[in-house]
C-alpha positions in Angstrom: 94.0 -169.4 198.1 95.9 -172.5 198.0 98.6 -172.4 195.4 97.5 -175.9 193.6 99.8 -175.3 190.8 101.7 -178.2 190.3 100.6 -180.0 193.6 100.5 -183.6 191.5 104.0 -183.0 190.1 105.4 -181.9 193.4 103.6 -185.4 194.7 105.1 -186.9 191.7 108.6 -186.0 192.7 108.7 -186.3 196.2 110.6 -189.5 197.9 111.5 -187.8 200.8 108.2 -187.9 203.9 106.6 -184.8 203.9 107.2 -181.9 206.3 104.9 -179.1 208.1 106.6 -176.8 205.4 104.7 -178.9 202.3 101.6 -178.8 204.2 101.8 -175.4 204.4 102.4 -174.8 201.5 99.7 -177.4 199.7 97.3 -175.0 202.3 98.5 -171.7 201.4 99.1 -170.5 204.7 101.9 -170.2 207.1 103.8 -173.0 208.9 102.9 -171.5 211.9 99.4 -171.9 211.4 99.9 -175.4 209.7 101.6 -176.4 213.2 99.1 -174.8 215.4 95.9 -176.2 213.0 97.4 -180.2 213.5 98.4 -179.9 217.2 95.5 -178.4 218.8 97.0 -174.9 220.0 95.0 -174.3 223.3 96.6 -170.7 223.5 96.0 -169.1 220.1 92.8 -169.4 218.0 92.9 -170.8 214.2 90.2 -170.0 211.4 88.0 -172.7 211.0 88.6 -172.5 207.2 92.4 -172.5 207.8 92.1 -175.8 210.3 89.6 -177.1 207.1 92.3 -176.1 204.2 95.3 -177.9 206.6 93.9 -180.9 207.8 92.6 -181.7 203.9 96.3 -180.8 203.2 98.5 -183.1 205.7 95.7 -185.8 204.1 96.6 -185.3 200.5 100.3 -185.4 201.5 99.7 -188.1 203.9 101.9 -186.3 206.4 102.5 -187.7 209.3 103.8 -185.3 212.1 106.8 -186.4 214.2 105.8 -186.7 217.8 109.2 -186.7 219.3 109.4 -183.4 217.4 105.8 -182.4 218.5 106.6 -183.3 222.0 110.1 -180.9 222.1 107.9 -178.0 220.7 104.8 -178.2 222.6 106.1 -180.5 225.9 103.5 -183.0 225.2 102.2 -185.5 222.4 98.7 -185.1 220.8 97.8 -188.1 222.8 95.7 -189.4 225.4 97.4 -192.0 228.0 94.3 -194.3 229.9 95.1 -196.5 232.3 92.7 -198.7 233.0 92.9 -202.2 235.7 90.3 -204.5 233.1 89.6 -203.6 229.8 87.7 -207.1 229.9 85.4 -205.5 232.5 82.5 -203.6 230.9 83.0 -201.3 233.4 86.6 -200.4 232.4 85.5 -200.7 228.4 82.6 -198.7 228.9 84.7 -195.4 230.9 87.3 -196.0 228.2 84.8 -195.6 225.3 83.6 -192.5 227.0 87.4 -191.1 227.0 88.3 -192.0 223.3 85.0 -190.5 221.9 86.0 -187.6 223.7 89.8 -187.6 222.7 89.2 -188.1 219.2 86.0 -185.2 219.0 89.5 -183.1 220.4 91.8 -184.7 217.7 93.8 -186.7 219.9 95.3 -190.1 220.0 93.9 -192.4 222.8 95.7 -195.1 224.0 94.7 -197.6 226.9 97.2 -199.7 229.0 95.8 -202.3 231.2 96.7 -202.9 234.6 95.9 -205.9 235.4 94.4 -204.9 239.0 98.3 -204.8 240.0 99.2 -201.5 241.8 102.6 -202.0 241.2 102.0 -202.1 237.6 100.1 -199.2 237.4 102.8 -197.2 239.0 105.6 -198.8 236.1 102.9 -198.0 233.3 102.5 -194.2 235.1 106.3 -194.2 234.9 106.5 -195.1 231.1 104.1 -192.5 230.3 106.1 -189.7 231.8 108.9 -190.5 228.8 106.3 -190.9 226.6 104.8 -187.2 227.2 101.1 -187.5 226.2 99.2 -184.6 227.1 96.7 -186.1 229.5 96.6 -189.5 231.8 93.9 -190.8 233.1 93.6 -193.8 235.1 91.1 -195.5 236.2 90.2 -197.9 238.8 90.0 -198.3 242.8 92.7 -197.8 245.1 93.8 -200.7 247.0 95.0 -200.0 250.7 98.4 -201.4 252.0 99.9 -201.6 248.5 102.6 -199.7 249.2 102.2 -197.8 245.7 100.0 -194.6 246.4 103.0 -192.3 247.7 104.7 -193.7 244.5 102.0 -192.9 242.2 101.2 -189.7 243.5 104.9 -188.4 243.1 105.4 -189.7 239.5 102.0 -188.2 238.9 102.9 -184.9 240.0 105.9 -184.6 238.3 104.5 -185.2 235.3 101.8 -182.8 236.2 104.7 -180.0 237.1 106.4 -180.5 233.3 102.8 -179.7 232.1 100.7 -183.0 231.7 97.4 -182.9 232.6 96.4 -185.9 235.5 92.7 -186.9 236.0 91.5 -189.9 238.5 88.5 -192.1 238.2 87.7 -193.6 241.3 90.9 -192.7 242.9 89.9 -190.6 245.6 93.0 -190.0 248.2 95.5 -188.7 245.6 96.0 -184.6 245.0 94.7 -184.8 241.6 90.6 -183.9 239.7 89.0 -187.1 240.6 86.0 -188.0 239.0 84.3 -190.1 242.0 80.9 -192.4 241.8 78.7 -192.4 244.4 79.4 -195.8 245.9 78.1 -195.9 249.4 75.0 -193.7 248.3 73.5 -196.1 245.6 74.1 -199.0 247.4 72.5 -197.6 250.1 69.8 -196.7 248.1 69.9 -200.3 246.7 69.4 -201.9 250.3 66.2 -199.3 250.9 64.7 -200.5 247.9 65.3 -204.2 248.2 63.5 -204.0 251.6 61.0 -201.8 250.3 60.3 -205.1 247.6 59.8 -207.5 250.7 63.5 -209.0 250.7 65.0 -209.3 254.1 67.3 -212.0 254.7 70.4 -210.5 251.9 73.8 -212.3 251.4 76.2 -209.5 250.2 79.2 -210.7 248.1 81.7 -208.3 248.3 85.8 -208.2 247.5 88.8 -207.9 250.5 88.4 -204.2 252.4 91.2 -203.2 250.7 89.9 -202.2 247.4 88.3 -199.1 248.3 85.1 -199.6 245.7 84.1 -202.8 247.0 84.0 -201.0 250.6 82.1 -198.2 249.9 79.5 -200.1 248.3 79.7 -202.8 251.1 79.3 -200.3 253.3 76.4 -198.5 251.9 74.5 -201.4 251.4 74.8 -202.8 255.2 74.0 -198.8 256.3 70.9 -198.8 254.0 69.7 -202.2 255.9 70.4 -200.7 259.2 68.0 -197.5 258.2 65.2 -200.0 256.6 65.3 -201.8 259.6 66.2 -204.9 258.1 68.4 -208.0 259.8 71.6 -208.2 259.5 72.8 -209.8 256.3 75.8 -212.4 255.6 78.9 -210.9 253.9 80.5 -213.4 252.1 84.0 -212.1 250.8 85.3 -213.7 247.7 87.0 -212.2 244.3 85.7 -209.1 242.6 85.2 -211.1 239.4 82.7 -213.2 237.3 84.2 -215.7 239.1 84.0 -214.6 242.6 80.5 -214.3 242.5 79.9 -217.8 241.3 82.3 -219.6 243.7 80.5 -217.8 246.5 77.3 -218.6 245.7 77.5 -222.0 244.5 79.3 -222.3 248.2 76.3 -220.6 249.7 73.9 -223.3 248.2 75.8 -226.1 249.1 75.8 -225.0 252.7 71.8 -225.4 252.4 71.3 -221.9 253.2 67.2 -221.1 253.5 67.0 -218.1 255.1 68.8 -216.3 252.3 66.0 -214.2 249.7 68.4 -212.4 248.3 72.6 -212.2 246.9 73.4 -208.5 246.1 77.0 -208.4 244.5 79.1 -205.2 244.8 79.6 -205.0 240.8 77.4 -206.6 237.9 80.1 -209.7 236.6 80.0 -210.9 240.7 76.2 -210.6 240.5 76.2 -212.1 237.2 78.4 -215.2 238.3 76.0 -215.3 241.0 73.1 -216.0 238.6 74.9 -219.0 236.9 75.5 -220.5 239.9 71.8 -220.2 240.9 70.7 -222.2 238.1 73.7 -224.6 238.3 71.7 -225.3 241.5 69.0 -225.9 240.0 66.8 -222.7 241.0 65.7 -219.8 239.3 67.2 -216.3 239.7 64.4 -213.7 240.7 61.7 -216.7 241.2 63.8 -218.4 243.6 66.9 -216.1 244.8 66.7 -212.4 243.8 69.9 -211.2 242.6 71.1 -207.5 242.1 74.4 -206.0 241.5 75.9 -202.3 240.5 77.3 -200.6 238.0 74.5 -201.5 235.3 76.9 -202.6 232.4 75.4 -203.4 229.0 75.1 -207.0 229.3 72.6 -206.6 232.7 69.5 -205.6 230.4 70.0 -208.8 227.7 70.1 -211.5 231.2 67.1 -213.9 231.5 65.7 -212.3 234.2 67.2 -208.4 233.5 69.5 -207.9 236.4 68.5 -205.2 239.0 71.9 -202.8 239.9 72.7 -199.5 240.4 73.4 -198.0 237.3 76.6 -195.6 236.9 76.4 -193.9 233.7 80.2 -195.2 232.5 79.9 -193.8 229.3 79.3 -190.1 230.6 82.5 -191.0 233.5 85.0 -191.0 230.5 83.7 -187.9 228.8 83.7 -186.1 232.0 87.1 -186.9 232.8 88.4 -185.8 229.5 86.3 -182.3 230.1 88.4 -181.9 233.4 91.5 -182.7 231.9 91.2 -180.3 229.2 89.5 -177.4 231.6 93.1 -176.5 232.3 92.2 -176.4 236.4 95.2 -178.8 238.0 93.9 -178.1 241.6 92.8 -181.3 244.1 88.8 -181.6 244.0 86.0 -184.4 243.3 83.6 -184.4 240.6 81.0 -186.1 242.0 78.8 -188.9 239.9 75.7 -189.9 240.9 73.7 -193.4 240.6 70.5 -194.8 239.9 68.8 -197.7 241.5 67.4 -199.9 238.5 65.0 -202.6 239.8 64.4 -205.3 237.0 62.9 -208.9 236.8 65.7 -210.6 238.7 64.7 -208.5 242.3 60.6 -208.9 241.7 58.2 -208.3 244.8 58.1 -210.9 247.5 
């Protein structure tokens, strides 16, 4: 039992911060227990009454552990490193929800850096990380080809990976790491199948530059699906894989007095969603006039005025999954496959 003999004097007394050795002893069990209890021991079991009596412990004492210390005795942090290229993107915030609800359920710290879409970034945030030694990285977000950065990344990745870090990918296929990869080219293709199954045959595509991978797939998958429907060929309009993007293409696409078009399907949701305002800054009607569909299905597509039709990835379910991979202990190269959902709402109705 917990020797709680003079626990408030010895609170009373204390100046000094308190050590694993107080916790222990506030618990009444060993340090070594204390220590493996508050950092997660993967190799040797603890009671779930001893991880109950510790844990209640440290928060008495408001102990804080030392993770330079923690690091040196266990070669890692009790963090979780998440590198993300938007957290503005729901796409980003939604996969990075999914990771911190699984790092805490673990007892770890999550932490997100961001990007910025920069691959040279990326790599000097990786690089950071390495000194910092939390236990797993994640990042998250499409390759881009002709950076320059991948041979880079991959090196500093492994390296970490070889002093005992755990190094999971999300979208990144290409790189000798557990990649958690979304069916891209399928549900777009499956998108364009359905679109031309609704009636809609004359398609502008908004996509990004060929270089980012994700905006290719999808691209790519969509113009394949058309192909099998039997549909004509659609106009690609290339612009920025933004909010942004998506309006200034299709406000540009209007202007050119463009009637043939009966349809804008965006590679993401925030294009498709740009796409929409720029419809009724024309004074037309997404769905009624112009149906409009994107991919990814982020929270905001089901609140639009008309509910915008995408493929839905379940983001969420990508950041739990990669934390389940990171923690599974298997470092070798594979994919984890993710699949997609068309979702047909009000702004794609029947022609």
């Amino acid at each position: 039992m917990p020797d709680m003999r003079g626990a408030a004097s010895r609170r009373g007394r204390r100046t000094a911060a308190p050590t694993l050795h107080d916790v222990a002893r506030e618990a009444g069990v060993s340090v070594a227990t204390a220590s493996r209890a508050l950092n997660g021991s993967s190799t040797r079991n603890v009671k779930p009454e001893y991880i109950s009596r510790v844990l209640a412990a440290a928060e008495r004492l408001n102990y804080q552990p030392h993770l330079s210390a923690q690091a040196i005795a266990l070669g890692s942090t009790p963090t979780v490193a998440l590198v993300v290229s938007d957290v503005d993107d729901p796409y980003f915030s939604s996969i990075a929800a999914g990771v911190i609800d699984a790092a805490v359920a673990q007892r770890l710290v999550p932490t997100v850096a961001i990007a910025d879409r920069s691959p040279d970034r990326e790599l000097q945030i990786v690089r950071t990380l390495r000194g910092q030694r939390p236990r797993v990285i994640i990042v998250a977000g499409s390759r881009i080809d002709g950076s320059g950065t991948d041979a880079a990344l991959g090196e500093e990745l492994a390296a970490y990976q070889a002093a005992g870090g755990q190094v999971v990918l999300v979208s990144q296929e290409g790189l000798p790491f557990p990649t958690v990869a979304i069916d891209n080219a399928g549900g777009a293709r499956r998108l364009a199948i359905a679109l031309v199954e609704r009636g809609y045959r004359r398609i502008a595509v908004l996509c990004a530059a060929p270089a980012i991978r994700t905006s290719r797939e999808r691209c790519d998958g969509f113009l394949a699906g058309l192909v099998e429907a039997g549909a004509p060929e659609p106009l690609v309009l290339q612009t920025g894989f933004t909010r942004a993007g998506g309006y200034d293409a299709t406000r540009d696409l209007l202007a050119d007095r463009r009637p043939d078009v009966d349809a804008v399907v965006a590679v993401n949701d925030v294009m498709a969603i740009g796409a929409m305002t720029a419809i009724r800054d024309a004074g037309l009607n997404p769905g009624r006039d112009l149906g409009v569909a994107g991919f990814d299905d982020i929270s905001w597509c089901v609140d639009l005025d008309p509910a915008l039709s995408t493929v839905a990835v379940p983001l969420h379910q990508v950041g739990v999954t990669a934390m389940e991979v990171a923690l599974g202990g298997d470092h070798q190269p594979r994919v984890i496959p993710v699949t997609t959902t068309v979702v047909l709402r009000d702004s794609t109705p029947p022609r």
